[in-house]
Structures are given as structure tokens and as C-alpha cells.
N, C-alpha and C positions, 0 to 999 in steps of 0.2 A: 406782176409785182405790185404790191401794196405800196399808195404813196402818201399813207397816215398813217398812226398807229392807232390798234385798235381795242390796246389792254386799258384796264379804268385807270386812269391816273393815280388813286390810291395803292392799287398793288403796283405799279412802276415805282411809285415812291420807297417802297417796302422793299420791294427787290435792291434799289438801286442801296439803300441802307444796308442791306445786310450783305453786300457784295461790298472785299473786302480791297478790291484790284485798284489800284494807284490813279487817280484821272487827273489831268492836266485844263484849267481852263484858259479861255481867250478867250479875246472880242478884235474884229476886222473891221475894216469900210473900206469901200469903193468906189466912186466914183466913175460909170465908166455906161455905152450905148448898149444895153441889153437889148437887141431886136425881137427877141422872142422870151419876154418874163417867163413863160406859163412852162417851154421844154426848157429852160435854162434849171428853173425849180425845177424840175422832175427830174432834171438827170442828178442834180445836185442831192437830192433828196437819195436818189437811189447809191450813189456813191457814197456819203454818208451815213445812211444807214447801214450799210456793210462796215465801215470803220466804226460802227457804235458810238457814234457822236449825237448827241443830247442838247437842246440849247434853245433859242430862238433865232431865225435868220429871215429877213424880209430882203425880197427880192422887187426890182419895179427895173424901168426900159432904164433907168438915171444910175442905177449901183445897184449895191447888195450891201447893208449892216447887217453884221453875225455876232453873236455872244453865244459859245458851246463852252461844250466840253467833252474831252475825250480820254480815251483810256492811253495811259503813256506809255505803252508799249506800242501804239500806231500814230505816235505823234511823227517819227516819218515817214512814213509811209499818207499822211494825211496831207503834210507837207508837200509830198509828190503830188498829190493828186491839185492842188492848189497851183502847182508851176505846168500843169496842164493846160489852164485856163489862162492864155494871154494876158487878160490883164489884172490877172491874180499872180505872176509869176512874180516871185523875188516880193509879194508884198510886207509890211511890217507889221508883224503880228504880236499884239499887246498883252504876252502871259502873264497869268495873276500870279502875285509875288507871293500871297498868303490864303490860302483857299484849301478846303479837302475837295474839289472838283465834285460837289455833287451838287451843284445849285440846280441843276437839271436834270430831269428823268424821261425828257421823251424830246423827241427832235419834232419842232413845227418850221418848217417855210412856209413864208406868205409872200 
């Protein structure tokens, strides 16, 4: 599995414009003992990029800050995947009140 993406950013941009599908964004934090930053981003990255979630998320041993955005027909289904992760369960997640959810076209973790 691929864990970058590897199209130019200008055609993500292109695509992501002329796709016409509802996206929902947010931003998280965390606070919390990441033991292992480097598989925590890989799995995150791969679970993710199967919900077609788009955004910037920086990961380190200390939390995780995330600013995405996703398509709202996996907004539960993403949900679940977030009450998987211990101390991501039940977090409070900060939806934009006024946005068309394309401020992003490609998903980066660091």
C-alpha cells in the first residue's frame, strides 16, 4: 500500500473541483503517549485514505493535530474509525459551520 500520494497536486486540485460530492471538514487535537509515531501514521494514513479524507495531520509521541476533510457520506463511518483508537474515542470534533469542504486535495501525515 502506498503511504503518499502520488498524483501532482495540480490535477488533485482539478479533480477535487470538479467532483461535485458534499465534503464535511474538521480539525482535532490530542494530547496523548504515542509510543510508536512512525506505525501510528501508517495505519492512520491507510485507514484514511480509504475514507477519502484530504487535510494535514501531524502526528509526534505527545498527540496528533488534524485539520481534514471528508466526504459526508463517511462522516460515520470515519467517526467509527476514531472510537477505535483509545484515546481518540468520544473526542470533540470541531466541524466547519461555513466551508464547501475542499480546502484540501490530498492527505499528508507527518
Amino acid at each position: 500500500m502506498q503511504l503518499h500520494n502520488r498524483i501532482d497536486r495540480r490535477v488533485l486540485r482539478e479533480q477535487l473541483q470538479k467532483n461535485d460530492e458534499k465534503r464535511l471538514t474538521l480539525s482535532f487535537y490530542q494530547y496523548a503517549n504515542i509510543s510508536d509515531p512512525k506505525q501510528f501514521r501508517n495505519d492512520l494514513f491507510n485507514a484514511w485514505f480509504e475514507l477519502d479524507v484530504f487535510g494535514r495531520v501531524y502526528v509526534a509521541q505527545e498527540g496528533i493535530n488534524a485539520q481534514i476533510s471528508l466526504p459526508a457520506a463517511q462522516k460515520n463511518e470515519f467517526v467509527d474509525h476514531l472510537n477505535t483508537i483509545s484515546f481518540l474515542k468520544d473526542i470533540r470534533l470541531n466541524w466547519a459551520l461555513e466551508d464547501d469542504g475542499k480546502s484540501f486535495f490530498k492527505l499528508t501525515i507527518k
